[in-house]
Structure formats: structure tokens, C-alpha cells
N, C-alpha and C positions, 0 to 999 in steps of 0.2 A: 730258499737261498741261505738262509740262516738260521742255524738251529735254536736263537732265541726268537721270541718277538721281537720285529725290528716295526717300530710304529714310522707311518709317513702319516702326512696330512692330505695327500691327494686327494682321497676320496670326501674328505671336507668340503670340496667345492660344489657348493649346494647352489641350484637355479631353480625357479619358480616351475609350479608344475606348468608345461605347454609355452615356457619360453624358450625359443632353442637359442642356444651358445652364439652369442657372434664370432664372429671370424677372430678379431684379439682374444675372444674366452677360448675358441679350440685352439689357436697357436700356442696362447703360454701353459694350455694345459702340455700340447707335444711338449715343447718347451721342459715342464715340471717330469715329466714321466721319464726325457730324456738326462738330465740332472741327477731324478735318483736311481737312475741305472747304472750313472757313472758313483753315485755314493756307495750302491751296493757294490761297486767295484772294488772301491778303495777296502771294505770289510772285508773282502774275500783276499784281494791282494792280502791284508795284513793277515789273517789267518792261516793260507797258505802260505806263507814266507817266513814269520813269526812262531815260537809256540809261546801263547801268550797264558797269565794265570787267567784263572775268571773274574779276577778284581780289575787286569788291564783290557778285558777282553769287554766287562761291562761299560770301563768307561770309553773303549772304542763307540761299543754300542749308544753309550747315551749320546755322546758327543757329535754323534752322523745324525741323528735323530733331531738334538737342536739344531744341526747345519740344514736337515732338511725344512725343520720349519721355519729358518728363520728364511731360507728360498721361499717357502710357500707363501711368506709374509709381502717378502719383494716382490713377487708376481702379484699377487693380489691387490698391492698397494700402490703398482708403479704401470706405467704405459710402456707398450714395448716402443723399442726406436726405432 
């Protein structure tokens, strides 16, 4: 979806070998997958609409990258309601 690396932290969510996920681990993962589909969104929206240099394109890039992990941080650290 992006021709740079665009890093997430999804795949950080590490579980014990042979513990399976409870039900709040696989909700805020849907939760987190569904998040940064809508961040990829916003990258493509701007891309497509924008022609950006690669200095604005980078700080798009960084900037969705800390949004995602600071999500990954609130899921990880919060209870869902």
C-alpha cells in the first residue's frame, strides 16, 4: 500500500507459546487492524489528492507511524468499555 516502509506495531503483540488470546486480546487486536486500515487510508487519501515533496511525504509517513503506536500503546494499556 506504500511505497515506503510504513512500520505498525501490530505484529508486536506477543503471547506465551500455548496461551490462546482471550476474547479482550482478539477484540482490540480487530480493534487495532481495523485503526490502521483507516491510517493507511489517510496516507493514500493524501497522496492521492496531494502531490507532496518527499520531505512532506516523509513526515506524513513518520507522523501515522507514531499515531499508530501511540494506538498500540492505548490498546495495550487500556480495557476496552
Amino acid at each position: 500500500m506504500f511505497e515506503r516502509p510504513f512500520t505498525g506495531t501490530l505484529n508486536a503483540i506477543v503471547f506465551e507459546k500455548g496461551d490462546p488470546m482471550s476474547v479482550q486480546e482478539q477484540i482490540k487486536e480487530n480493534l487495532l487492524k481495523e485503526i490502521y486500515t483507516d491510517i493507511d487510508k489517510m496516507y493514500d487519501f493524501m497522496v492521492q489528492h496531494f502531490i507532496l515533496s518527499s520531505e512532506h511525504e516523509d513526515l506524513i509517513i513518520k507522523n501515522l507511524n507514531k499515531m499508530k503506536d501511540q494506538f498500540y500503546l492505548i490498546s495495550t494499556n487500556s480495557k476496552l468499555s
